[in-house]
C-alpha positions as CSV (number, residue, x, y, z in Angstrom):
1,X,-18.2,45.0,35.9
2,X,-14.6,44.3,36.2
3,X,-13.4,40.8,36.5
4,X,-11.0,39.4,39.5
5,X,-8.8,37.7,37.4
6,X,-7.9,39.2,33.7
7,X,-6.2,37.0,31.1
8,X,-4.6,38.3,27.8
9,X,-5.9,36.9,24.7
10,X,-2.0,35.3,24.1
11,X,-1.6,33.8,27.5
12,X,-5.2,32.3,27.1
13,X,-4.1,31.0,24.2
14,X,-0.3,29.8,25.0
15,X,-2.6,27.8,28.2
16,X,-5.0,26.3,26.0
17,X,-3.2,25.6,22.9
18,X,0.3,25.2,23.8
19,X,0.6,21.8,24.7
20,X,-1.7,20.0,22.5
21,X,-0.1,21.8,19.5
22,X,3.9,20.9,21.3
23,X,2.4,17.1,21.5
24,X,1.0,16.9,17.8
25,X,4.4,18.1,17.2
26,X,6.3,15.3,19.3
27,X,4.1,12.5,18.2
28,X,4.3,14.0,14.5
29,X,8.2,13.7,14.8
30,X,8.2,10.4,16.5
31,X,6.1,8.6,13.8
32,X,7.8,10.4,11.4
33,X,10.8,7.6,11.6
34,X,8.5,4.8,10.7
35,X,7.8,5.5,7.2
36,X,3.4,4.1,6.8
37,X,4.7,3.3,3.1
38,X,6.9,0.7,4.7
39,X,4.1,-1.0,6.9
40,X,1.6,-0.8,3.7
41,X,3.6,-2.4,1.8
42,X,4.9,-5.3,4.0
43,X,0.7,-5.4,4.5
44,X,0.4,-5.7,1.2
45,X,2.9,-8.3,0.7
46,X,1.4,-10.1,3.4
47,X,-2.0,-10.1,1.8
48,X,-0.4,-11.1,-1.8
49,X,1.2,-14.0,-0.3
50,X,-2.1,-15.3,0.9
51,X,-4.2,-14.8,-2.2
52,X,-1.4,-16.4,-4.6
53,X,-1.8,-19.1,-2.9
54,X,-5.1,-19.4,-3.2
55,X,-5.1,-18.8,-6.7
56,X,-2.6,-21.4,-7.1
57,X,-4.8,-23.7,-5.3
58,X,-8.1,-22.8,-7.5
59,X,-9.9,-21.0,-5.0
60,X,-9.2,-17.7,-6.3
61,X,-9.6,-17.2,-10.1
62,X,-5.9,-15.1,-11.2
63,X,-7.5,-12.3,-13.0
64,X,-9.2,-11.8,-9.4
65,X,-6.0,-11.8,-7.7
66,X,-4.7,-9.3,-9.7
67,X,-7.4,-6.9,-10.0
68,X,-7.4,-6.7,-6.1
69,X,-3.7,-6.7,-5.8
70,X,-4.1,-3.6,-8.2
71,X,-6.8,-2.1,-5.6
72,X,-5.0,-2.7,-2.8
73,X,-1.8,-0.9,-4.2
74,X,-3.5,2.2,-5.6
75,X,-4.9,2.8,-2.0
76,X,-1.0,2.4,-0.5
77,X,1.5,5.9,-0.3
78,X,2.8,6.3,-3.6
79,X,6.4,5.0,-3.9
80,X,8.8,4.2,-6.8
81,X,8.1,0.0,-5.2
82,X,4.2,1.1,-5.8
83,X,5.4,1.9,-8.8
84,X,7.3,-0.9,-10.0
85,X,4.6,-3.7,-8.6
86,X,1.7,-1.7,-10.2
87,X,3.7,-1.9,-13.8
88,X,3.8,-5.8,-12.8
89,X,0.1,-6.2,-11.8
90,X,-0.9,-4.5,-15.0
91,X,0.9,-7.0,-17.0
92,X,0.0,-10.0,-15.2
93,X,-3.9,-9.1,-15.0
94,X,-3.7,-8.8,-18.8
95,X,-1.8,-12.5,-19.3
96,X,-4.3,-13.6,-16.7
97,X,-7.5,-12.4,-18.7
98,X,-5.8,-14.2,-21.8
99,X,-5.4,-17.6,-20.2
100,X,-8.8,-17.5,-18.4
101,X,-10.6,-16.8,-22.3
102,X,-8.3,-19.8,-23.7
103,X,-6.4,-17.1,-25.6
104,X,-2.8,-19.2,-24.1
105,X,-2.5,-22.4,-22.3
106,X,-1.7,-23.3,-18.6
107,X,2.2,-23.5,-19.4
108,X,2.5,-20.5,-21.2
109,X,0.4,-18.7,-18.5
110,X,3.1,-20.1,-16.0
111,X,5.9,-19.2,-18.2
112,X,4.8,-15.7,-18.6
113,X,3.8,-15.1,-14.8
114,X,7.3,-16.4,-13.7
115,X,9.3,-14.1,-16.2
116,X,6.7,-10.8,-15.3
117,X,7.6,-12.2,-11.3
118,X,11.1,-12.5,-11.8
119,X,11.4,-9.0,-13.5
120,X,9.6,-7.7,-10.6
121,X,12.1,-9.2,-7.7
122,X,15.1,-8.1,-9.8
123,X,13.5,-4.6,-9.8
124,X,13.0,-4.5,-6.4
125,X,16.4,-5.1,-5.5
């Protein structure tokens, strides 16, 4: 039986697969500009800000805060900022473990966050 109409296998597939291969491509390229490291992180930051303060206000033990700041930046794009907070959330889930066992007092918990903190921002810069 011979068909009417008689299609070769590469215009079949140029019609079929053509243009939702050209539009991955386009949309691929466009959100290419916007890096998803960028918006994870400024997520991430967003978060932070929000649990510090409820560790500061008591409703959040700090040990907690850290251990999901260090969740939530393992499961980000890795990044030399990644990096460089993950270093930081390392040390200050460590001095918060030693001030929550009564290893150092409040003020030398403080002192100790604000220098690991202030390390951080100048390493950021």
């Amino acid at each position: 039986m011979t068909t009417r109409f008689r299609i070769s296998a590469i215009d079949f597939s140029y019609a079929f697969f053509a243009g939702p291969v050209a539009v991955t491509v386009l949309v691929t390229a466009l959100t290419g500009c916007s890096s998803p490291r960028d918006g994870s992180l400024e997520e991430f930051a967003r978060w932070h800000d929000g649990a510090r303060a409820q560790a500061q206000a008591g409703a959040m033990r700090w040990s907690e805060l850290y251990k999901q700041s260090f969740d939530r930046l393992t499961a980000i794009p890795p990044s030399m900022q990644q990096d460089t907070r993950l270093e930081n959330t390392v040390l200050l889930l460590s001095t918060a473990r030693k001030y929550e066992a009564n290893e150092i007092t409040a003020q030398q918990f403080a002192q100790e966050r604000e220098h690991i903190e202030t390390q951080l921002q100048a390493r950021l810069r």
